[in-house]
N, C-alpha and C positions, 0 to 999 in steps of 0.2 A: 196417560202420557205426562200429566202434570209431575205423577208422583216419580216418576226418571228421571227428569232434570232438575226436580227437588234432590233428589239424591247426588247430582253429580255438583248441585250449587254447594252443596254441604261435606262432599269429600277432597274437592280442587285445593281450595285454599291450603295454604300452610303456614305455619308462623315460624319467622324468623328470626332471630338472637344474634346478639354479638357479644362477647365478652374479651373485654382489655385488659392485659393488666401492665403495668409498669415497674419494672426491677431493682429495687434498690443495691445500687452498686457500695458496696461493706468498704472503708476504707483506711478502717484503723489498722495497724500493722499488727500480722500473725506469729510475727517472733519480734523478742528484747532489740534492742534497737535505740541507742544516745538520739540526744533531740534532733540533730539537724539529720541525720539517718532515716529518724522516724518521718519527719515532715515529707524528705525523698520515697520512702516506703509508701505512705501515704497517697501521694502524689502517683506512683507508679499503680498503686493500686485503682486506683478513681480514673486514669485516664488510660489503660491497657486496652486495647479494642479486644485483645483474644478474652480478656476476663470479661469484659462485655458482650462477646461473644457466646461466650460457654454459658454466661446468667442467662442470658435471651434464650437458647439454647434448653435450658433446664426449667426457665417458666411455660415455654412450649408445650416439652415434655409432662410438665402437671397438668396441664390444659389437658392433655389427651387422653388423661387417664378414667376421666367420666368416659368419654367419647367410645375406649377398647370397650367398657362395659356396658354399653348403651345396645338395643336391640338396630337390627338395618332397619330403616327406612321402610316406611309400608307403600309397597309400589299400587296404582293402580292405572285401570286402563277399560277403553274402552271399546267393540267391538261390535259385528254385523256375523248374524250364525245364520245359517241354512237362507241365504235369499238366492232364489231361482234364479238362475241362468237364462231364462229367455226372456220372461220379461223386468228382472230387479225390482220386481212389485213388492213391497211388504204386507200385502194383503194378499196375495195368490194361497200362499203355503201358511196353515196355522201355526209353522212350526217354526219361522221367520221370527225371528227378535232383532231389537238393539239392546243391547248389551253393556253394562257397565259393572266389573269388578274392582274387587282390593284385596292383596294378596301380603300376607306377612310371613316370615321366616324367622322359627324361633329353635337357634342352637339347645343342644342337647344341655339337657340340666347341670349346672358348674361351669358351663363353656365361658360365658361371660364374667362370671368371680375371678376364675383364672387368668382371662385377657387383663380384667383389670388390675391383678395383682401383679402379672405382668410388665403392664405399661408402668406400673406403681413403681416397680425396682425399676424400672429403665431413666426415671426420672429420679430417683434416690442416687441412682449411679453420676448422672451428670450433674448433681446437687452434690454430690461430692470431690466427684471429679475438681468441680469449681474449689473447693478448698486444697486440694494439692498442687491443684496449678496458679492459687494463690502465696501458699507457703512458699514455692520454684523459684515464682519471680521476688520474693521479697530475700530470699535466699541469693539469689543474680544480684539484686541490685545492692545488697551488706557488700557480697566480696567485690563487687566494682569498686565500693565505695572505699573497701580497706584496703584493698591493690593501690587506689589512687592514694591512700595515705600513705603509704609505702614509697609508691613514684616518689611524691613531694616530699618526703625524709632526703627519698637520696638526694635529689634536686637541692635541698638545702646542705647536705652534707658536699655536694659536690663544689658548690659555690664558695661554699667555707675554706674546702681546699683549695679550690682554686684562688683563694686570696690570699691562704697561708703561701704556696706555694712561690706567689708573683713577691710576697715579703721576702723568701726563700730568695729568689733569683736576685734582688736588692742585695742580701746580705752576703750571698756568695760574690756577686757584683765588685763590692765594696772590699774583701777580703781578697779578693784576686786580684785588684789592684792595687793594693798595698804592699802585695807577695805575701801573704797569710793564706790565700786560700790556691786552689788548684780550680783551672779550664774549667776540668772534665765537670766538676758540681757543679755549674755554672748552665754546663751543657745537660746536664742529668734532670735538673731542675725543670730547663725548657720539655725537653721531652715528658715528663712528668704531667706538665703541664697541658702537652697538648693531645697526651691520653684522656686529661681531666675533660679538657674542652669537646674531645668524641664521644666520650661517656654524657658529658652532659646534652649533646644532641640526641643520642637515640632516647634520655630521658624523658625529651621536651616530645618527641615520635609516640614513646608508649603514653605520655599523658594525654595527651590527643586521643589516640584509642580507645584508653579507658573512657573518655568524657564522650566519644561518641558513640560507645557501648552505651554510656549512663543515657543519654540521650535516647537513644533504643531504648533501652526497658522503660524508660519513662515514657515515651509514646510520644516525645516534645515533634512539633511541626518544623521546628528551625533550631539551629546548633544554639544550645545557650553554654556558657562555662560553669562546671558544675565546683563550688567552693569545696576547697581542703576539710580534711578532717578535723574535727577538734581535737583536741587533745584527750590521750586517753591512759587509763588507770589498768592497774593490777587488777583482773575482774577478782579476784581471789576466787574463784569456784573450789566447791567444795563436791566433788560429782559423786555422786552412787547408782553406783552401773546396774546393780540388782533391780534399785527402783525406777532407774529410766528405762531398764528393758520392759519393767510390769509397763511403767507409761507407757512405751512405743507402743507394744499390742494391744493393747487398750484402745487409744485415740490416734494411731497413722492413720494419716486420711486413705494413703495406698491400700492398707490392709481392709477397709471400709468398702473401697471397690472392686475389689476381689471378692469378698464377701457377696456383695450383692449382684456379683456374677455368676457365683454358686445360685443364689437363692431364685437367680431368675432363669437356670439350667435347671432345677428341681420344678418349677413351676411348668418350665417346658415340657417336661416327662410328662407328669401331668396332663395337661393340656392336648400333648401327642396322642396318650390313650384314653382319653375321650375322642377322640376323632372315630373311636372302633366302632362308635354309638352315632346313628343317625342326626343328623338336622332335619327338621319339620317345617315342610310350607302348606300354609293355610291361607285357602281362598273361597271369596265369598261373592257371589256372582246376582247381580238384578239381569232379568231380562224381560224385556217390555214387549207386546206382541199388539200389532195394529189391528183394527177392526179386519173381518174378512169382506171378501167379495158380497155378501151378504149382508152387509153391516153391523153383524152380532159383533160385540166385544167381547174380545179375547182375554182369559184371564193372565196376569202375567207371570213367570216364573221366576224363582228362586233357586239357585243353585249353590253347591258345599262340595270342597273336596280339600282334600292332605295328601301331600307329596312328602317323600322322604327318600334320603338317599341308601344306594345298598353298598355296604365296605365289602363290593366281592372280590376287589381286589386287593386287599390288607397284604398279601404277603410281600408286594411291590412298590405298597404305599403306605399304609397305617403302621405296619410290621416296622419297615425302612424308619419311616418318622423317627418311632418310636425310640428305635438303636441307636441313630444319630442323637437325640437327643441326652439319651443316657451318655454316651461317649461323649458328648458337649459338657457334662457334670460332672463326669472323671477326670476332665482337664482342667476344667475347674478350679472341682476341689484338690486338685494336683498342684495348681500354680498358688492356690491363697495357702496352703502347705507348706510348699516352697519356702514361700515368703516368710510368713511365721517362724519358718526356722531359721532364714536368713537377716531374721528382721534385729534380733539379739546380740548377735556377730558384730553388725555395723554399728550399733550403738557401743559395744564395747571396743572397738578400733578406735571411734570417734574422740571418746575417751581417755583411752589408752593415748593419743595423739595430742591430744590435749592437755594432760597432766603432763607430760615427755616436753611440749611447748612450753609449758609453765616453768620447768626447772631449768631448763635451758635459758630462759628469758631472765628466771633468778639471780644463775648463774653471773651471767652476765652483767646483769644489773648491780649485782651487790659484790661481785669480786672482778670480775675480768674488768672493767670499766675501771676500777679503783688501781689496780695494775697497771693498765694503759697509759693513765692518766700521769703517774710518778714515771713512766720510761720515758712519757714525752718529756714530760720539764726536766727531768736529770739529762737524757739525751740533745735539748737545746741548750743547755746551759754548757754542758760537754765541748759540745760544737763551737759556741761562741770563741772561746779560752781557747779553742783547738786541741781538745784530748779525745774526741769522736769525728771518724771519718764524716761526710755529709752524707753516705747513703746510710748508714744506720741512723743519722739524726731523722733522715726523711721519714725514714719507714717508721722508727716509732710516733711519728707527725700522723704521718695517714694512716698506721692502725691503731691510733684511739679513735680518728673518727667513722671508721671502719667498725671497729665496736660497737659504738654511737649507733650506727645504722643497724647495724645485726640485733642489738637488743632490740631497736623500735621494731624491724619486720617480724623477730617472736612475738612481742606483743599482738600485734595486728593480725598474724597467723591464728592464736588461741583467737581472739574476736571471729574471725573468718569460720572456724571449725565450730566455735559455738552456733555460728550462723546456720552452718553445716549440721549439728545436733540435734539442733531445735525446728528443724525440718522433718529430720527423723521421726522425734518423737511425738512431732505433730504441732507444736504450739511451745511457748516459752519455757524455759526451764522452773521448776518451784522456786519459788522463795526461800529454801530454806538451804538451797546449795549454791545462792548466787549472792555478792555484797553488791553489784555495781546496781 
């Protein structure tokens, strides 16, 4: 009797663990990005709930992956066999025990490597994932930020006009009271102006916007005003499409999760046909028998037995598994395919968009601005002396600074597409195609 509840002091207990860990949230920016950019990138990065999300998410995921490979639980239990019905004596019948087992169940050989290589890619996927939906948002928060440098060009281009314009109405003023100048510029002037003044309202609408976009991917609790761009340069890029395609398929984080989509559809297969092969339950039974009616003691027994399951019905279930799984690997490897072939394309658009950005900005910069700029002062000076009407004086007025703005939004478009690139390819451009 001693030696049963020796046995049951010494199987009960269990030991318990806990393991924490804590996620270092990464917050240096995953693409190129001027300082005050980068400090915003930064920022978005360290305060995103979904990027805190998806880490927590992926430390989880590692957590478990001992755990898929880990044997179940050894159950045990305890039990009353053959006691009589009439009087529930444990001494009536020799054949009376109490009973104490422990039963383990050990999947078929491989079963466990495979769950855990399993879990393994399923946690590699969200550990990657967390890198593309890093580059997303630092990608979001570049072109809010070059949008808004854009807003604030026109905002100051429109103020600009709007000052010429109110000189404009002064100088026509003054000429039409003299009898030099005509009504109608007077009046051409005003409505000019008060196109300027509705342009500059819906200006003031989309900077809001943008700043409560910026706001958004920052993750801020309360509206803050996000500062203007700084000022910004010719990146000069010098791109080679051949070698930022080798980069894109190389290091896209995308292509990386596709990959170990495959790899965790092939483990599946796997895994499906072993299931054709038994799991094993092993138990091992005390049983204690009470002195009889007589008071002889009873020796007490030992008992052993193996359960295992039968696949008789494979054609409906192992079979099935199995198909499904392969057809989960055909699609698979179907879409990281896809992508691979898609993934070269976009990088050469990006490009192609980009040098097209570049000469157009040149353009601009170094001829059509220089243009403008001789039609306006020949075209005001014209006006003054009275040898140009006032709408041509006007127009050459507001399209230099019309110019003015069209060069700054090329600039900031190439910035934006680089932003857009370097997403692609996973991380910032080399060194060796970039001056800024």
């Amino acid at each position: 009797m001693k030696l049963f509840w020796l046995i049951i002091i010494f199987l009960i207990p269990g030991l318990f663990g806990q393991a924490a860990s804590s996620p270092v949230f990464g917050a240096e920016s995953p693409i190129w990005a001027p300082p005050a950019l980068s400090r915003l990138i930064e920022e978005g990065l360290t305060q995103n709930r979904e990027l805190q999300s998806i880490e927590l998410k992926a430390a989880g995921l590692r957590e478990e992956v001992s755990m898929a490979g880990a044997l179940n639980d050894p159950r045990i239990g305890i039990g009353l066999l053959n006691v009589p019905t009439d009087s529930f004596s444990f001494s009536q019948e020799p054949m009376t025990q109490k009973q104490i087992f422990i039963a383990q169940k050990f999947p078929w050989f491989g079963k466990l490597d495979l769950k855990s290589q399993k879990a393994a890619l399923i946690a590699d996927r969200q550990k990657v994932f967390l890198k593309v939906r890093r580059l997303s948002l630092a990608k979001q928060i570049a072109a809010a930020y070059y949008q808004l440098g854009i807003t604030d060009i026109s905002l100051d281009i429109n103020h600009r006009l709007m000052e010429m314009v109110k000189q404009l109405i002064k100088v026509s003023e003054t000429r039409y009271a003299s009898g030099k100048g005509l009504q109608q510029d007077v009046l051409q002037a005003q409505v000019e102006l008060s196109k300027l003044l509705d342009e500059k309202l819906t200006l003031n609408k989309n900077r809001r916007t943008i700043e409560d976009r910026m706001n958004e991917l920052l993750n801020r609790e309360t509206f803050s005003i996000v500062t203007s761009p700084e000022k910004l340069n010719d990146p000069g890029l010098e791109l080679d499409v051949a070698l930022l395609q080798k980069i894109a398929v190389k290091q896209n984080p995308w292509l990386e999760v596709k990959q170990t989509e495959v790899d965790q559809a092939i483990v599946g297969i796997d895994l499906a046909e072993k299931d054709y092969w038994p799991d094993m339950d092993f138990k091992i039974a005390y049983g204690h028998r009470s002195e009889n009616a007589a008071g002889q003691d009873l020796a007490d027994f030992l008992s052993a037995s193996a359960v295992m399951n039968i696949p008789l019905w494979q054609k409906t279930r192992q079979s099935k598994k199995v198909s499904a799984s392969r057809s989960r690997r055909q699609a698979a490897s179907k879409e990281y395919r896809n992508f691979v072939i898609r993934l070269p394309h976009q990088v050469d658009a990006l490009v192609t968009e980009i040098q097209s950005l570049t000469e157009n900005y040149r353009l601009y910069r170094d001829a059509l601005t220089l243009q403008a700029e001789q039609w306006a002062r020949s075209s005001m000076a014209a006006y003054r002396v009275g040898k140009v009407e006032f709408n041509t004086m006007i127009k050459a007025q507001i399209r230099l600074l019309r110019i003015e703005l069209k060069t700054a939004t090329y600039l900031y478009k190439i910035y934006r597409k680089r932003a857009e690139l370097e997403e692609t390819i996973g991380g910032p451009l080399p060194a060796a195609m970039q001056s800024s």
